[in-house]
Residue frames as a rotation matrix with the C-alpha (Angstrom) as fourth column:
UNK 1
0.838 -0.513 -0.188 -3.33
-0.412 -0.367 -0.834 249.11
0.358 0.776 -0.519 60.93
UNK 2
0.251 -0.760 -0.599 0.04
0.808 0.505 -0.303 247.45
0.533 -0.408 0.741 61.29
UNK 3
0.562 -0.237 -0.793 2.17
0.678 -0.419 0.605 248.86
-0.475 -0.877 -0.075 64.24
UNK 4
-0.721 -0.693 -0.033 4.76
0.648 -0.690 0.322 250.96
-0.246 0.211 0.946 61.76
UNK 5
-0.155 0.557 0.816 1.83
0.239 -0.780 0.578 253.65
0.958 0.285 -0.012 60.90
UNK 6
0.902 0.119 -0.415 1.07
0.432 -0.203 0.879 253.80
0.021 -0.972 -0.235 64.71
UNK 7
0.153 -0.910 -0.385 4.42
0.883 -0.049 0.467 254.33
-0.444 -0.411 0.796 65.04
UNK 8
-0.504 -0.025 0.863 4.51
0.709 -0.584 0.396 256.94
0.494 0.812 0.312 61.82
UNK 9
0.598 0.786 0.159 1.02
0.341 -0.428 0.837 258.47
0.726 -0.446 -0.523 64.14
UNK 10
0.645 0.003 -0.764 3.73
0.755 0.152 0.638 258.60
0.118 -0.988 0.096 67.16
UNK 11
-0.380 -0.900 -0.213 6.62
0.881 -0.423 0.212 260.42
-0.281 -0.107 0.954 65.78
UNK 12
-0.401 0.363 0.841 3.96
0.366 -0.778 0.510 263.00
0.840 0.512 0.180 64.09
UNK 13
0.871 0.400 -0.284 2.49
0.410 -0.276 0.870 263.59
0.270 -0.874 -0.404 68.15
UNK 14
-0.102 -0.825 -0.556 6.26
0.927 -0.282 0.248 263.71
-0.362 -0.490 0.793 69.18
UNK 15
-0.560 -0.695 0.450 6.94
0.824 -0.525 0.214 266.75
0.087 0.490 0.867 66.69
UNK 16
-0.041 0.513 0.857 4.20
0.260 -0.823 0.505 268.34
0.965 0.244 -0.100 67.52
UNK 17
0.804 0.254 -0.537 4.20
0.510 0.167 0.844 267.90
0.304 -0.953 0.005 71.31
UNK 18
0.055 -0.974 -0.221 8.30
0.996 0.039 0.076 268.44
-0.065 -0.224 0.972 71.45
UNK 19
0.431 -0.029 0.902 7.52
0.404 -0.887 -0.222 271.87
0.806 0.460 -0.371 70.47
UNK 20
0.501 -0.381 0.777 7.62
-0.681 -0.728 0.083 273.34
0.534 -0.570 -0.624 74.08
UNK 21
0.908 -0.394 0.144 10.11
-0.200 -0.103 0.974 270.80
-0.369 -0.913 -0.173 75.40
UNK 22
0.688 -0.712 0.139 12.92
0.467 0.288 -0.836 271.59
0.555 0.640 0.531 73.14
UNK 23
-0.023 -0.929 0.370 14.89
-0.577 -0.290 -0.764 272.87
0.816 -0.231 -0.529 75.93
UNK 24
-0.301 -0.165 -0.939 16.31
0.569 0.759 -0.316 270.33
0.766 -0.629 -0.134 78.65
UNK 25
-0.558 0.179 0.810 13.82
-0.804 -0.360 -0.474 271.59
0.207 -0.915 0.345 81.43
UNK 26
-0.722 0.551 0.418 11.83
0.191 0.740 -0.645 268.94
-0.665 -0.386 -0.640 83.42
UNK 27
-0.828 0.539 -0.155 8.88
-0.117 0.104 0.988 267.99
0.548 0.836 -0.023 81.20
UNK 28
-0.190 0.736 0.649 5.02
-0.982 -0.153 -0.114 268.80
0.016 -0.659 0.752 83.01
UNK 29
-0.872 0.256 0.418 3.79
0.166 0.957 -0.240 264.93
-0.461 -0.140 -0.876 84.13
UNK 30
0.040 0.927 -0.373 0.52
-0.431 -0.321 -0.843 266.79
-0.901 0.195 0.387 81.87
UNK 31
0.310 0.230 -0.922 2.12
-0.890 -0.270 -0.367 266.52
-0.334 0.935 0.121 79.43
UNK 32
-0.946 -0.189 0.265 3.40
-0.236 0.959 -0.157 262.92
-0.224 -0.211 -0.951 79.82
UNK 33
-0.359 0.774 0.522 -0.50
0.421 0.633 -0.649 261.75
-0.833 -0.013 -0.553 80.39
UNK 34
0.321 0.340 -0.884 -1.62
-0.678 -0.569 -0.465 264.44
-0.661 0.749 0.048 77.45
UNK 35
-0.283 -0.641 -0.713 0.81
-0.956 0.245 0.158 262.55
0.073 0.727 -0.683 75.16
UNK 36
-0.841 0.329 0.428 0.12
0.345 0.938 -0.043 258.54
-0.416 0.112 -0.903 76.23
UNK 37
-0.142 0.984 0.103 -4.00
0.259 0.138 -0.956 259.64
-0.955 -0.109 -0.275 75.70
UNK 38
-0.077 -0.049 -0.996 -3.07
-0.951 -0.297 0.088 261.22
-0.300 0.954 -0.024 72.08
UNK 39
-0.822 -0.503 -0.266 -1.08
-0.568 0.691 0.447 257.81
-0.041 0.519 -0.854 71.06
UNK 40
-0.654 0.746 0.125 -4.11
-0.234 -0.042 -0.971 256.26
-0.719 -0.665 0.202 72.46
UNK 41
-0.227 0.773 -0.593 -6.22
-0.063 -0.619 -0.783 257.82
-0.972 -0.140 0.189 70.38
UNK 42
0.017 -0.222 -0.975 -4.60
-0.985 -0.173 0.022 258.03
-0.174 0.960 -0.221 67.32
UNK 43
-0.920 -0.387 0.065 -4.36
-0.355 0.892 0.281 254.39
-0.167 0.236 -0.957 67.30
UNK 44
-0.238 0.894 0.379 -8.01
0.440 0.448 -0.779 253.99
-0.866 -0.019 -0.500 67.76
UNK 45
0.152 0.197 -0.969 -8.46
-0.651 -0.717 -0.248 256.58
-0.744 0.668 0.019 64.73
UNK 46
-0.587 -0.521 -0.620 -5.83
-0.801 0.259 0.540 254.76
-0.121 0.813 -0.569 62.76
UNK 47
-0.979 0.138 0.147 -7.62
0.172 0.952 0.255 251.27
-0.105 0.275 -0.956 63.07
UNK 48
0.014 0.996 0.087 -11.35
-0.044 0.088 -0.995 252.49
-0.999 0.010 0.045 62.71
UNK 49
0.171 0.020 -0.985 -10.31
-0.871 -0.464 -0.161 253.70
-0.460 0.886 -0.062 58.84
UNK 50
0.743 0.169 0.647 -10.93
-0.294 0.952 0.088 251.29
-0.601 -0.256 0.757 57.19
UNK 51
0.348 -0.853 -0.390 -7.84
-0.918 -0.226 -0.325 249.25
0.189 0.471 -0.862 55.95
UNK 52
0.866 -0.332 -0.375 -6.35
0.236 0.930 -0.280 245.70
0.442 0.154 0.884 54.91
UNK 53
0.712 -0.702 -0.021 -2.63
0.159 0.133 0.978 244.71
-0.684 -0.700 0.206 56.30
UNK 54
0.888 -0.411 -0.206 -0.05
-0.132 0.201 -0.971 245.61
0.441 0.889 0.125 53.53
UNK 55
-0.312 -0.949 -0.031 2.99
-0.761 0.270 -0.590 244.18
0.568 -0.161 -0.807 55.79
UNK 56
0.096 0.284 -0.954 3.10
0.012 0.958 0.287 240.81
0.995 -0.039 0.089 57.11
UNK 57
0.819 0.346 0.458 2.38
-0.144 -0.648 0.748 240.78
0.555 -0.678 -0.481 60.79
UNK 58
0.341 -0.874 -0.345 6.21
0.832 0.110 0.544 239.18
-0.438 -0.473 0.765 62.03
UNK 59
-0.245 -0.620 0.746 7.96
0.828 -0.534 -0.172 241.90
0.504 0.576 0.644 59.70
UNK 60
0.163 0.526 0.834 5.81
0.554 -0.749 0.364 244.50
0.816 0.403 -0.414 60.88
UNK 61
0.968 0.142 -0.209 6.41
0.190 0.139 0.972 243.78
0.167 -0.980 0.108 64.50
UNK 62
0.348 -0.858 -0.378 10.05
0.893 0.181 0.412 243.54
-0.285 -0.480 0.829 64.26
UNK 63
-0.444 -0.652 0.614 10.79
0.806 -0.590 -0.044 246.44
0.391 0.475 0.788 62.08
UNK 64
0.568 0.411 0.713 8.48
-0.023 -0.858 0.513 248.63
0.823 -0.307 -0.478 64.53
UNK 65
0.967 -0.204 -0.153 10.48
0.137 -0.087 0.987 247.70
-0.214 -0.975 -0.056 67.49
UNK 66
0.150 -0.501 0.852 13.37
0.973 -0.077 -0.217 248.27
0.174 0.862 0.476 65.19
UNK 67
0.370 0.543 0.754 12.07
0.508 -0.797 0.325 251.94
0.778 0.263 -0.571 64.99
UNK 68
0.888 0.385 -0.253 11.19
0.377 -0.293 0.879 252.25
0.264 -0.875 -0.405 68.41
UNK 69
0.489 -0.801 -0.345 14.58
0.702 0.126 0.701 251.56
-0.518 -0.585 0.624 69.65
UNK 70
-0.347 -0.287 0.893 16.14
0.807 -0.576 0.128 253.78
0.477 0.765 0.432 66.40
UNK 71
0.204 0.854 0.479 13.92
0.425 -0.518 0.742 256.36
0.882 0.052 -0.469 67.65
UNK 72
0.990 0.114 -0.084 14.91
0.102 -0.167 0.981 256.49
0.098 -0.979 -0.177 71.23
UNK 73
0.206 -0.973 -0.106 18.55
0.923 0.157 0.351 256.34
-0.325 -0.170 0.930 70.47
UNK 74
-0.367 -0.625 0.690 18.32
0.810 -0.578 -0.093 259.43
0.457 0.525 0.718 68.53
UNK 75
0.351 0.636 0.687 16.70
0.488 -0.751 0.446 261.72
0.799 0.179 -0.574 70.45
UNK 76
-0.363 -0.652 0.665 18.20
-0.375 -0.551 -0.745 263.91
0.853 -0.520 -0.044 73.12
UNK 77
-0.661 0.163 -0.733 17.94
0.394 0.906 -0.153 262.35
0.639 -0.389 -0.663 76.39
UNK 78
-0.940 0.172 -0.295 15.39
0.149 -0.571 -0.807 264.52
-0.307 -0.803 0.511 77.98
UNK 79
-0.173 0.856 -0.486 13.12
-0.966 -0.244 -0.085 264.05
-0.191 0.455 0.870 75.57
UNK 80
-0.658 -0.592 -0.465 13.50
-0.725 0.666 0.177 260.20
0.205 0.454 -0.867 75.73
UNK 81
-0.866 0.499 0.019 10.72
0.179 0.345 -0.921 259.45
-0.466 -0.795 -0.389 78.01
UNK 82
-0.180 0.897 -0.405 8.39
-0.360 -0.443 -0.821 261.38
-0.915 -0.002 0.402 76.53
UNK 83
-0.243 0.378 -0.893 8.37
-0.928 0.179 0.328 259.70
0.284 0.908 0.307 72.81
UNK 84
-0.978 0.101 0.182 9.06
0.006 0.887 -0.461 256.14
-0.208 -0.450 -0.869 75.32
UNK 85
-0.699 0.713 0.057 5.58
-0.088 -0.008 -0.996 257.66
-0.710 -0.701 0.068 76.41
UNK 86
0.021 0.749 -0.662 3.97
-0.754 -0.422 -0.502 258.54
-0.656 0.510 0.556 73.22
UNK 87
-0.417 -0.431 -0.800 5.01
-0.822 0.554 0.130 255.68
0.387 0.712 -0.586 71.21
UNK 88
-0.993 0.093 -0.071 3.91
0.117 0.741 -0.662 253.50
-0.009 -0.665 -0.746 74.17
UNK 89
-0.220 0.954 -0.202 0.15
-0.066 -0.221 -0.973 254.87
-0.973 -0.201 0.111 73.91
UNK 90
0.043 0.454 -0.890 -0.03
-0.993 -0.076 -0.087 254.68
-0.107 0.888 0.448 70.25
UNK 91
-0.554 -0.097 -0.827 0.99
-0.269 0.961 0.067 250.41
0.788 0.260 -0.558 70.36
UNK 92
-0.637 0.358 0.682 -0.66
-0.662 0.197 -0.723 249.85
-0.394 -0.912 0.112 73.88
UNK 93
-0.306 0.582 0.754 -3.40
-0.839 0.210 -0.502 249.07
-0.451 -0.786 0.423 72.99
UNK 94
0.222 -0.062 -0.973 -2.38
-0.636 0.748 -0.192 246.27
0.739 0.661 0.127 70.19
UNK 95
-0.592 -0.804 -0.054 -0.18
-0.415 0.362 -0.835 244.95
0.691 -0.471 -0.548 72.85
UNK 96
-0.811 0.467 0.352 -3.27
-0.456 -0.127 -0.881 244.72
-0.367 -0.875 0.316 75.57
UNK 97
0.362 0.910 -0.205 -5.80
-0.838 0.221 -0.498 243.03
-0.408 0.352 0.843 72.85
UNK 98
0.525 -0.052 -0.850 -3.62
-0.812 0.270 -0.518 241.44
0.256 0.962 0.100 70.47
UNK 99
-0.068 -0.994 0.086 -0.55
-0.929 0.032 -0.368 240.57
0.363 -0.105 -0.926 71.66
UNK 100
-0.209 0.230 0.951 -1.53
-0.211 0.939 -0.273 236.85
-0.955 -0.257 -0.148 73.57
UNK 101
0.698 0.543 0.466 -3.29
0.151 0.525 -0.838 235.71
-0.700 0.656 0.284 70.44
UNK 102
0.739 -0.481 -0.471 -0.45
-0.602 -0.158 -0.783 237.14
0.302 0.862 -0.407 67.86
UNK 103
-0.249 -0.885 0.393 2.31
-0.965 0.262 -0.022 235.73
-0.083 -0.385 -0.919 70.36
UNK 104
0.107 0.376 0.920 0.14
-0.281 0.899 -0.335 231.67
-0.954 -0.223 0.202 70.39
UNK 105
0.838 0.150 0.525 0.29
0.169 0.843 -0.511 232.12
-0.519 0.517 0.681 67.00
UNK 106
0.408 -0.801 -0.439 3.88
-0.657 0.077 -0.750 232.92
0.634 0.594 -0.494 65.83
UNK 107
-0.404 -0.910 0.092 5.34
-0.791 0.297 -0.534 230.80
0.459 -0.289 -0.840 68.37
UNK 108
-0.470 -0.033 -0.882 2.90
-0.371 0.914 0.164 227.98
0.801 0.404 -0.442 68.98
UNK 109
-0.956 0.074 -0.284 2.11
0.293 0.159 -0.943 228.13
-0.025 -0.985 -0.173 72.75
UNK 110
-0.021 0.997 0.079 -1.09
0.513 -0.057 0.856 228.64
0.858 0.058 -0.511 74.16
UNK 111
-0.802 -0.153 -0.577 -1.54
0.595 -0.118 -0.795 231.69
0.054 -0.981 0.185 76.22
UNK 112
-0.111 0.944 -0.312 -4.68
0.964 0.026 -0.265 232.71
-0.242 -0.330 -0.912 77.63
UNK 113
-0.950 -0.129 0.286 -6.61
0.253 -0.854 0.454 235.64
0.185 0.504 0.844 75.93
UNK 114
-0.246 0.932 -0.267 -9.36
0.625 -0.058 -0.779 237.56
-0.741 -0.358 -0.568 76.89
UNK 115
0.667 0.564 0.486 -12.21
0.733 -0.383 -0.562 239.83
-0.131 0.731 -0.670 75.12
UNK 116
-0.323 -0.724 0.610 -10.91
0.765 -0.579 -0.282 242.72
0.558 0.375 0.741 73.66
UNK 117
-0.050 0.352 -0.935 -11.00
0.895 -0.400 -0.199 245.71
-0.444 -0.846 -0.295 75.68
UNK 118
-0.654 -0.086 -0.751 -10.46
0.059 -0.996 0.063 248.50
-0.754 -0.003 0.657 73.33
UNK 119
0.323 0.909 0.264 -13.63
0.052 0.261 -0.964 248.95
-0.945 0.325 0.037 70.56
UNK 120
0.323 -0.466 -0.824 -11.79
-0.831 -0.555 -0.012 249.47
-0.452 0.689 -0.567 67.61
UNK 121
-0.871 -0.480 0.104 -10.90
-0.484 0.875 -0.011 245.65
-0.086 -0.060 -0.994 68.32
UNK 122
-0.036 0.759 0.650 -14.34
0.001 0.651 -0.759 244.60
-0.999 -0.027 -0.024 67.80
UNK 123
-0.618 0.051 0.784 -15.41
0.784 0.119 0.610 243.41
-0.063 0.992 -0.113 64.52
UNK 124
0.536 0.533 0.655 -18.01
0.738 -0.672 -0.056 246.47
0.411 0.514 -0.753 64.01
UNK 125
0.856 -0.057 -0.514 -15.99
0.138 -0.933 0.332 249.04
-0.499 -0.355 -0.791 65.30
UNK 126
-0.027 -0.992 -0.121 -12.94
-0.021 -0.120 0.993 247.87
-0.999 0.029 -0.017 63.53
UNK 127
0.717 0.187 -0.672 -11.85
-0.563 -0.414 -0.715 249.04
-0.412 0.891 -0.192 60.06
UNK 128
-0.696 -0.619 0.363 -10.05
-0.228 0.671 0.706 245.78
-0.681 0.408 -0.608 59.07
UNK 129
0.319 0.517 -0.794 -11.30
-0.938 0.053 -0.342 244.35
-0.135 0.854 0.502 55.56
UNK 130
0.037 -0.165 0.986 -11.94
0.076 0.984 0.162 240.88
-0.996 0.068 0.049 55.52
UNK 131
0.851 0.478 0.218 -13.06
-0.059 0.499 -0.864 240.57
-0.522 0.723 0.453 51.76
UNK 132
-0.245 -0.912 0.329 -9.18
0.714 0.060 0.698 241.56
-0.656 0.406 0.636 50.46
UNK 133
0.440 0.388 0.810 -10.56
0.883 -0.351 -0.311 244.03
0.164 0.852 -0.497 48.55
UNK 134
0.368 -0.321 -0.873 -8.03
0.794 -0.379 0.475 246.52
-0.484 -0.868 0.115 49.77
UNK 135
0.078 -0.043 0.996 -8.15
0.529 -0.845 -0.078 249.62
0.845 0.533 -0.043 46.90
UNK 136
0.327 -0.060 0.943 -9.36
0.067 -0.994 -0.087 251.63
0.943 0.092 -0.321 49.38
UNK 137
0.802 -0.539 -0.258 -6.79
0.408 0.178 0.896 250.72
-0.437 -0.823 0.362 52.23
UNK 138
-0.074 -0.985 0.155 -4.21
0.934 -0.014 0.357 251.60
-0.349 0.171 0.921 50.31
UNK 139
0.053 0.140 0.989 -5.64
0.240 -0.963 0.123 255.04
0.969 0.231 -0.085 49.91
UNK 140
0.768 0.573 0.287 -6.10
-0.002 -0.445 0.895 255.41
0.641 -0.688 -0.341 53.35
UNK 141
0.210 -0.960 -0.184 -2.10
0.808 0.065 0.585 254.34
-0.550 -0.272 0.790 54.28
UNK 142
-0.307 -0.684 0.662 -1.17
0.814 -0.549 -0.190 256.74
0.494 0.481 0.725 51.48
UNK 143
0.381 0.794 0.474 -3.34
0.315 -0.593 0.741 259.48
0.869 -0.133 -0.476 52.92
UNK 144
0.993 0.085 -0.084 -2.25
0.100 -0.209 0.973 258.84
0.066 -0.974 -0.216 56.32
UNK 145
-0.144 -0.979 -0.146 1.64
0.926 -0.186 0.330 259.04
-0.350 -0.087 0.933 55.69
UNK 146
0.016 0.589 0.808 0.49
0.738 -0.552 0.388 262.15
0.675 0.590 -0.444 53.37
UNK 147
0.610 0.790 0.060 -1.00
0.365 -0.347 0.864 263.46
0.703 -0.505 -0.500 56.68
UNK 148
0.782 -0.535 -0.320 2.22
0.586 0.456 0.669 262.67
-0.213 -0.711 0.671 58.86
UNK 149
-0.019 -0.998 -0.066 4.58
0.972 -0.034 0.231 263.74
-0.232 -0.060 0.971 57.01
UNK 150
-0.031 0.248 0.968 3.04
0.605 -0.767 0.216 267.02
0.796 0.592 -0.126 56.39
UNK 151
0.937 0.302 0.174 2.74
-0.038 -0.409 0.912 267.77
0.346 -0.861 -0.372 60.07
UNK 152
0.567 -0.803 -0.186 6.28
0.738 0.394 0.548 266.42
-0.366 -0.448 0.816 60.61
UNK 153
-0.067 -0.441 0.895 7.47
0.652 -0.698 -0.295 269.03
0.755 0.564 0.334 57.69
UNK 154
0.529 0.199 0.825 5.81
0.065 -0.979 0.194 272.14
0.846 -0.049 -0.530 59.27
UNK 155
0.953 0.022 0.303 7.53
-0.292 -0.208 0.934 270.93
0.084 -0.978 -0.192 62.73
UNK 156
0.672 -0.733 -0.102 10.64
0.454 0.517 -0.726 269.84
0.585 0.441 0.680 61.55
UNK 157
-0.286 -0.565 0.774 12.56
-0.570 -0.549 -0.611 272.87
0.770 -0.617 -0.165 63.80
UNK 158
0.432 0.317 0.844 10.93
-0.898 0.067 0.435 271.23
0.081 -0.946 0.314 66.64
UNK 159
0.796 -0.592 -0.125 12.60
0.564 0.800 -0.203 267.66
0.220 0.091 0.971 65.66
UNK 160
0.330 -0.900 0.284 15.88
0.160 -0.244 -0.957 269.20
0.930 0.361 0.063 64.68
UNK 161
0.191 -0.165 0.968 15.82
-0.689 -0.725 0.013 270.88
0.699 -0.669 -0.253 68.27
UNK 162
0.246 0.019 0.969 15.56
-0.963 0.123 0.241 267.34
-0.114 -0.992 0.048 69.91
UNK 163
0.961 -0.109 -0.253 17.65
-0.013 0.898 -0.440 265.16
0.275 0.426 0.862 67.68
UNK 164
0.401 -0.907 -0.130 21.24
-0.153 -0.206 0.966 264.32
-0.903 -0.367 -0.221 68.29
UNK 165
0.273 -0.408 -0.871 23.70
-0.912 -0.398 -0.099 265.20
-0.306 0.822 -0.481 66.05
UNK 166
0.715 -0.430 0.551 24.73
-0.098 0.719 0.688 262.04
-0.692 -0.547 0.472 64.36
């Protein structure tokens, strides 16, 4: 799936994670590794389902790191690490497969890429659609924002608690 749903997957972990560190104590290092292994996870979820690209992959890239940065400015600074963290485990593991081959070809250069390491990146484990037939991708984006933003709702106090005012 393109990196903004990963991202979309990251802020729905934050809101649910942020729950117990919505006051400015030290955050457990559990929950640090809990949180990267979620993003992780969810990323491997997000890309088994199966699903076509419905943003081009330079747009998609910039306006997620966009985000990111958006994202990290607004939150309270104790809690800055930890979305750093979760946000970082949901892209990882594009970044660790993809990233050489996506970077050779927007910008021409030839750097050295190896197999993929996460399965989700193989062709049978992965839920890209070659034929373009992408009906039911675009159920499965709506579905998954659907999903997101329904968990974000019910936690919304838990955002609110670790947003600055702006």
């Amino acid at each position: 799936m393109n990196v903004i749903f990963h991202i979309t997957a990251g802020v729905t972990i934050f809101s649910v994670v942020s729950k117990k560190e919505t006051k400015e104590d030290k955050i457990n290092l559990l929950v640090y590794v809990f949180s990267f292994v979620l993003g992780v996870i969810s990323h491997g979820i997000l890309d088994y389902i199966p699903h076509c690209y419905p943003l081009n992959s330079k747009v998609d890239v910039i306006l997620g790191l966009f985000i990111i940065l958006i994202l990290l400015y607004v939150v309270k600074k104790h809690v800055k690490l930890l979305i750093a963290i979760i946000l970082l485990g949901c892209i990882s593991p594009d970044i660790i497969d993809l990233s050489p081959k996506i970077l050779n070809s927007i910008f021409n250069i030839n750097l050295p890429f190896f197999d993929n390491i996460f399965p989700w990146h193989f062709y049978d484990y992965s839920g890209s659609i070659y034929n373009n037939n992408c009906k039911v991708s675009s159920v499965n984006h709506l579905l998954t924002l659907v999903f997101c933003t329904i968990i974000i709702f019910f936690n919304r106090t838990n955002l609110q608690k670790v947003l600055n005012k702006i």
